[in-house]
C-alpha positions in Angstrom: 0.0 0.0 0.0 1.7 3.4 -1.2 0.6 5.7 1.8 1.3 9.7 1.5 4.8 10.7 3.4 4.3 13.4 5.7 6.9 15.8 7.0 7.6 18.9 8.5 9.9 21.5 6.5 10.6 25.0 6.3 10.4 26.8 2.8 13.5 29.0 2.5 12.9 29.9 -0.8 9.6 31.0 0.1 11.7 33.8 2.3 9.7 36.9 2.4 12.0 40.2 2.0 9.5 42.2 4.6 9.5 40.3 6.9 12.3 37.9 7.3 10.2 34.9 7.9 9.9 31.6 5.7 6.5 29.7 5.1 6.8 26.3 8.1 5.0 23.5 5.8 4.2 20.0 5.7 5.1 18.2 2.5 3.4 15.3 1.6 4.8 12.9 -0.7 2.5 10.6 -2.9 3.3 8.5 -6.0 7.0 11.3 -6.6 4.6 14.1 -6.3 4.7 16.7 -3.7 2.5 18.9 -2.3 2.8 21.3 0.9 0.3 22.7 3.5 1.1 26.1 5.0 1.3 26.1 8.8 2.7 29.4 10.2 5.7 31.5 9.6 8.2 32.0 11.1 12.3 33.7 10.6 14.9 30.6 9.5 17.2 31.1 12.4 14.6 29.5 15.0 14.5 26.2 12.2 16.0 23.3 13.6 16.5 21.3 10.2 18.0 17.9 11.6 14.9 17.9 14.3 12.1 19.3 11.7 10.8 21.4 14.5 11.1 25.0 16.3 14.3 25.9 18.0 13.6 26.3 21.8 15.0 30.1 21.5 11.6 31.3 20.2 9.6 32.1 22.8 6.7 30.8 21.4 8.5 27.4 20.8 5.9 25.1 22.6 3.0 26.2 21.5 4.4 26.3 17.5 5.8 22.7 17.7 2.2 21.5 19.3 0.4 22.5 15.9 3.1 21.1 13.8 2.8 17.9 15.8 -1.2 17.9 15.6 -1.4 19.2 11.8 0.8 16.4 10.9 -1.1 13.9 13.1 -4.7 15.0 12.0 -3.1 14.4 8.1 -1.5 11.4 8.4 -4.9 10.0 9.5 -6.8 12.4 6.3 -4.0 10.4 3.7 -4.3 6.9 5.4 -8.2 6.9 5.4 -8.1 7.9 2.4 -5.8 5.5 1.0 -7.6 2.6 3.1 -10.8 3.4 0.7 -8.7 3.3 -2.1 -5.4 2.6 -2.9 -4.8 4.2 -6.4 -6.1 7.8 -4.6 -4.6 10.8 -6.5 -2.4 13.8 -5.3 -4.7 16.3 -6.8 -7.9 13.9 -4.6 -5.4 14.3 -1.6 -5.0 18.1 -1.8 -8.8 18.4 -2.9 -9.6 17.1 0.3 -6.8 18.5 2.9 -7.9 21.9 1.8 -11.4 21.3 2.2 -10.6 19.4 5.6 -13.7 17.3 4.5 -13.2 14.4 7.4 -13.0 10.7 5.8 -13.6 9.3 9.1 -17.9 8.9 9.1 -17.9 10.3 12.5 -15.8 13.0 12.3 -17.4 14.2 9.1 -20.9 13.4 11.5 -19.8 15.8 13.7 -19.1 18.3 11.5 -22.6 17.9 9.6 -24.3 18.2 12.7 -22.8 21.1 14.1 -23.7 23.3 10.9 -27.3 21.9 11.2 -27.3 23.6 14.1 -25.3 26.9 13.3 -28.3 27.1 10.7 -30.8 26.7 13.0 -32.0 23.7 11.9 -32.6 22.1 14.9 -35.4 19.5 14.3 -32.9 17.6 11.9 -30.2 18.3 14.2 -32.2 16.8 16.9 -32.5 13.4 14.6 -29.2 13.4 13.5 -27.6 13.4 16.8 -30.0 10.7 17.8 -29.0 8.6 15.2 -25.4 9.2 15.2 -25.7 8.3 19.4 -26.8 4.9 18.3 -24.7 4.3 15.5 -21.6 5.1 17.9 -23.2 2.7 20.7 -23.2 -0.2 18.0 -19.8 0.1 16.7 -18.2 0.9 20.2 -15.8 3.3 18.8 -14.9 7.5 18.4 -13.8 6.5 15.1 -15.5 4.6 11.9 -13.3 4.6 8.7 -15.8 4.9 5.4 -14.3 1.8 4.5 -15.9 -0.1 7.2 -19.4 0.9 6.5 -19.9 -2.6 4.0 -23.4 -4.5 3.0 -22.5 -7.0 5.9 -22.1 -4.0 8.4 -25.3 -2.4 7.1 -27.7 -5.6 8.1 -25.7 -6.0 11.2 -26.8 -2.8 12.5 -29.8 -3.3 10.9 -30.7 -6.2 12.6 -29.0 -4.6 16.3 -31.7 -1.6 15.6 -34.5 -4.0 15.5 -33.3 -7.0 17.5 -31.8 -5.4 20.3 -32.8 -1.7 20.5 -36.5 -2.9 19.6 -36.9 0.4 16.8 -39.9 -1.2 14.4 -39.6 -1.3 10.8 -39.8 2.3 10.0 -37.5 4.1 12.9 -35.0 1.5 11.8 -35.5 2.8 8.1 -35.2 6.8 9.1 -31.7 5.5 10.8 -30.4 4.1 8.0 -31.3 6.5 5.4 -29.3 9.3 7.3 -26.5 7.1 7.4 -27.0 6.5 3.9 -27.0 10.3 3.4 -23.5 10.6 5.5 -21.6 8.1 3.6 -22.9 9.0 -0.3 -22.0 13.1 1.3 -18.1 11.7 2.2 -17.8 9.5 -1.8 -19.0 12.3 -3.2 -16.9 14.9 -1.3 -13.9 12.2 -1.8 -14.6 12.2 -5.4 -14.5 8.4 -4.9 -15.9 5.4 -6.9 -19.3 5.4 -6.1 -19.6 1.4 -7.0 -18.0 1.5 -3.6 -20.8 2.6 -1.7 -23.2 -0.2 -0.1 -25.8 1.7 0.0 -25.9 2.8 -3.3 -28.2 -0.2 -4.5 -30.0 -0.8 -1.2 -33.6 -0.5 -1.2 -35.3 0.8 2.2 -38.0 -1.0 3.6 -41.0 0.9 5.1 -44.5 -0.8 6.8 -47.7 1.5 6.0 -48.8 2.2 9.4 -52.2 2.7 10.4 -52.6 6.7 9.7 -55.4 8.0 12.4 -57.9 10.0 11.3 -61.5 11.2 12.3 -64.9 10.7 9.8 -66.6 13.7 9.4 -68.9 12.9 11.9 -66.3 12.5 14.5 -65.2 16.3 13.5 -68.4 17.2 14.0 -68.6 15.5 17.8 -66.3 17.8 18.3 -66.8 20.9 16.9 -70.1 20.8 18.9 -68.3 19.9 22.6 -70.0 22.0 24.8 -66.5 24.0 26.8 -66.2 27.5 28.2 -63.5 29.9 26.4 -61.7 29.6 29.5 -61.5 25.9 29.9 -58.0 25.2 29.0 -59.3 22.5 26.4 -61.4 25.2 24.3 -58.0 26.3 22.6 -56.8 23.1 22.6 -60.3 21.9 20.7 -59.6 25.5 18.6 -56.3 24.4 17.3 -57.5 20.8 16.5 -60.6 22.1 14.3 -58.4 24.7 12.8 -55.8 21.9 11.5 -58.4 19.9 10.6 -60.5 22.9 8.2 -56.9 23.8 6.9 -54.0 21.0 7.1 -51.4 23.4 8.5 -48.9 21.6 11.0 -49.1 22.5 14.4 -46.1 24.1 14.5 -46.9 26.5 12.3 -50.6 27.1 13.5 -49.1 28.1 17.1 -46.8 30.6 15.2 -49.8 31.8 13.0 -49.4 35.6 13.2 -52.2 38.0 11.8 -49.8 39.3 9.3 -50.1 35.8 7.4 -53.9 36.5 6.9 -55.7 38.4 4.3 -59.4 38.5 3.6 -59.1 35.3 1.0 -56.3 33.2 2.1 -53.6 32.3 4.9 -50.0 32.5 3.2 -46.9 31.2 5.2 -43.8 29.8 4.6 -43.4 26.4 6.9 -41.0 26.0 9.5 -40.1 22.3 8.4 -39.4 22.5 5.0 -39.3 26.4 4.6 -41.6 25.8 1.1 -43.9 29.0 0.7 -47.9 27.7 1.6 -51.3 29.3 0.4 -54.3 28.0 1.8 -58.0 29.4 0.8 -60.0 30.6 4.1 -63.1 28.5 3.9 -65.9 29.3 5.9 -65.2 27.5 9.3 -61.7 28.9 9.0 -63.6 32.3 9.2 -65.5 32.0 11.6 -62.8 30.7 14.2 -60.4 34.1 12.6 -63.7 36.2 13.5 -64.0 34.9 17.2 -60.1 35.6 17.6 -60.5 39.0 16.7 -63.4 39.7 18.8 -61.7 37.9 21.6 -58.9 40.7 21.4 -60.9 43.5 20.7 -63.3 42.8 23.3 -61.2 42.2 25.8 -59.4 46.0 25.1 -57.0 44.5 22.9 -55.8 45.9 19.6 -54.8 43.0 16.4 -51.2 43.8 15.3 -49.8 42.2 12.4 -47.2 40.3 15.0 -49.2 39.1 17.1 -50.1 35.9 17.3 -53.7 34.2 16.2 -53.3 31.5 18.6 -52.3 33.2 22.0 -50.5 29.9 23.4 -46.4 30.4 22.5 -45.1 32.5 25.7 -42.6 33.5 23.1 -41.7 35.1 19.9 -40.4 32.9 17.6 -39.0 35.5 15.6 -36.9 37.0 18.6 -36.0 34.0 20.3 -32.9 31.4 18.8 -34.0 28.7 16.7 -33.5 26.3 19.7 -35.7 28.1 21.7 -38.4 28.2 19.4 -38.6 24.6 18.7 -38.3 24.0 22.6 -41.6 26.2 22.8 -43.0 24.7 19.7 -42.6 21.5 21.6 -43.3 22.1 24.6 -47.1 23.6 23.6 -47.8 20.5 21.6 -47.2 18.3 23.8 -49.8 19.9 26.4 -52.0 20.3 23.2 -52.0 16.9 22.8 -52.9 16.0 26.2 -56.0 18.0 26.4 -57.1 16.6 23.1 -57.0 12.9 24.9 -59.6 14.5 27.8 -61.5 15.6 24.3 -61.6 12.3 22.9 -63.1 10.7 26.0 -65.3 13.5 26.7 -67.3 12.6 23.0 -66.6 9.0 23.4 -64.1 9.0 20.1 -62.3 5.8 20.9 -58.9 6.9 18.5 -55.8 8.2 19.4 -56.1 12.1 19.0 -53.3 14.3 17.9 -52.7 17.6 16.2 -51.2 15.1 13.9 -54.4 13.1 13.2 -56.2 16.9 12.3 -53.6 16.9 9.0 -54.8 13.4 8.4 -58.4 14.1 8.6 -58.1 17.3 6.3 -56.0 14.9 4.0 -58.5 11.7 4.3 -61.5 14.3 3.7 -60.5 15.8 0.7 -59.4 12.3 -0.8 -63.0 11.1 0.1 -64.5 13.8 -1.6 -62.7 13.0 -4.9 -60.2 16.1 -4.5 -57.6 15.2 -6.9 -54.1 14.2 -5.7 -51.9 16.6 -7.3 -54.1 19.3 -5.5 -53.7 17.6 -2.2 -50.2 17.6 -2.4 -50.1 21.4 -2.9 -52.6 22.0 0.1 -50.5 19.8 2.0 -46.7 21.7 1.5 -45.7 18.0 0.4 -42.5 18.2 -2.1 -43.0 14.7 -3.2 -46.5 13.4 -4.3 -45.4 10.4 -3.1 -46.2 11.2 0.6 -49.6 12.3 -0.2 -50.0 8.9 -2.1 -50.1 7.3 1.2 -53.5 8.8 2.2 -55.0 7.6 -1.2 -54.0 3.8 0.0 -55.8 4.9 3.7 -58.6 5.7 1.6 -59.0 2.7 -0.6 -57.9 0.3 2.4 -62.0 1.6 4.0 -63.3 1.3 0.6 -62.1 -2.0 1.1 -63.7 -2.4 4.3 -66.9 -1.3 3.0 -66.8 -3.9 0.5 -65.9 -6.7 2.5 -68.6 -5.4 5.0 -71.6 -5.4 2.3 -70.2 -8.8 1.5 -70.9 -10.3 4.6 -74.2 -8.9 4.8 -75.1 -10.8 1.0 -73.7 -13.8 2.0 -75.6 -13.6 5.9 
């Protein structure tokens, strides 16, 4: 195996006339090419050529002989990695990648990923990330986990550990390995390397269709007429519920609703999980719950301002808050949401899991019942791929089904 040489030098031809100091480099050696990587400079006196290092007469001697130590260390590991995965690697791959200081190591390069996910705020995939990462690190029992590793057999050994021994069902185990997939096709491509190499490159991920809960319109209706007092604390949690239902907005961006997303004709907002611009017609429910808001304020002494929001449940401003704190609030309110909506459910006798999630599978189920063409759905939805509104259509025809099967038995007594 023809692994990189690495060692430290300083450049006296590189001696600069202003200052007096020459470029300290490592040169790495591949294959009778060379290539260096600028660390400091520093004047050639203080060069100690036989020890490649700093003379102990500069005063910052210690400090400068550290990084040489640790630049050299972190690229002997960049050029070995790299020449694990593949043993005909390039120079020009090799300085590609040490000037990019794109990490072959899937964990390091994890890290990385992560940590910009959360410098731009988005902290919902962060959040899933990290979780999966923690897992993947518990099954291999190691800080480090060379590309090379990741094989077919690896893959269904940790897909089996995810099932088998964690006890994640079918689908969990299916969002795990589709990030991991997205980590290791990030590092060939950012390696330029030979993509037949990948294991996941072929692998086809398995999903269950899980039972998607939704209410019949009569259900909606059970609700909608529950008898509750504005200030019973499920009346905004029934509000809420009924509003997702009438519209299909997530949750998270009905508690950050603000009046300045409303006209006369439509609500227009650009979602917090996949930042796509939305447009939803006000129908006439919609209206009507828009209406009692306003009087709510207005009665009360209140004045509508186009920040305020239409749902007066976030303690906080999402837009002055960090993006942390807004999904903690986000979170937080749901959760209660959902709480209140199981004292709903018992309180009409609606024997179903209820959600905020289940109201965007109602709105979804409804319009598919009433023949509302998929395409459209989508759009109404936010979805970017039709493929995940697809999946209500197969809820649909799964009760046509039932209803089949029911007027079946009732022929055949």
């Amino acid at each position: 195996m023809n692994v990189a040489r690495i060692v430290a030098v300083i450049r006296r031809e590189k001696l600069s006339k202003s200052t007096n100091e020459a470029p300290v480099c490592l040169r790495i050696i591949k294959d009778r090419k060379v290539m260096y990587k600028t660390l400091f400079h520093v004047s050639p006196e203080f060069w100690d050529d036989k020890n490649r290092c700093i003379k102990k007469q500069h005063p910052n001697a210690e400090i400068l002989n550290t990084t040489i130590n640790q630049k050299k260390a972190e690229l002997e590991k960049e050029t070995l990695l790299l020449t694990l995965a593949d043993s005909s690697i390039s120079m020009e791959t090799i300085r590609n990648k040490i000037n990019n200081r794109t990490s072959f190591d899937l964990f390091e390069y994890a890290n990385k990923y992560i940590e910009q996910l959360y410098k731009d705020g988005k902290h919902a995939t962060y959040k899933k990330y990290k979780s999966v990462v923690k897992k993947l690190r518990f099954y291999v029992g190691n800080d480090s986990l060379p590309i090379k590793s990741i094989s077919l057999d690896f893959i269904k050994g940790y897909e089996n550990y995810l099932m088998n021994h964690i006890g994640n069902n079918r689908n969990t185990t299916t969002v795990n390995l589709k990030a991991l997939a997205k980590l290791v096709g990030d590092i060939y491509r950012n390696y330029d390397m030979d993509e037949t190499g990948n294991p996941f490159r072929k692998m086809r991920f398995k999903r269950e269709q899980t039972d998607r809960t939704f209410l019949e319109i009569e259900e909606i209706h059970k609700i909608q007429h529950l008898k509750l007092r504005t200030r019973n604390p499920l009346y905004d949690a029934r509000e809420v519920f009924l509003f997702e239902c009438y519209t299909g907005i997530r949750i998270s961006d009905i508690l950050t609703l603000k009046w300045k997303h409303i006209t006369d004709e439509k609500i227009s907002i650009r979602m917090r999980k996949t930042e796509k611009l939305l447009s939803i017609p006000i129908n006439d429910y919609v209206r009507a719950v828009l209406d009692r808001r306003r009087c709510a304020v207005e009665n009360n002494g209140g004045k509508i301002t186009s920040e305020k929001y239409v749902f007066n449940i976030l303690k906080v401003d999402v837009d002055e808050v960090s993006a942390q704190d807004a999904l903690n609030a986000i979170s937080s309110a749901t959760a209660v949401i959902n709480k209140q909506l199981k004292k709903i459910a018992k309180k009409t006798g609606i024997d179903k899991n209820l959600s905020t999630h289940c109201a965007r599978h109602s709105y979804a189920t409804a319009l598919l019942t009433n023949n509302i063409p998929l395409p459209v759905i989508k759009e109404m939805l936010g979805h970017s791929d039709i493929k995940v509104t697809q999946i209500y259509a197969k809820v649909v025809d799964s009760k046509r089904n039932e209803v089949v099967e029911c007027l079946n038995k009732v022929y055949h007594g």
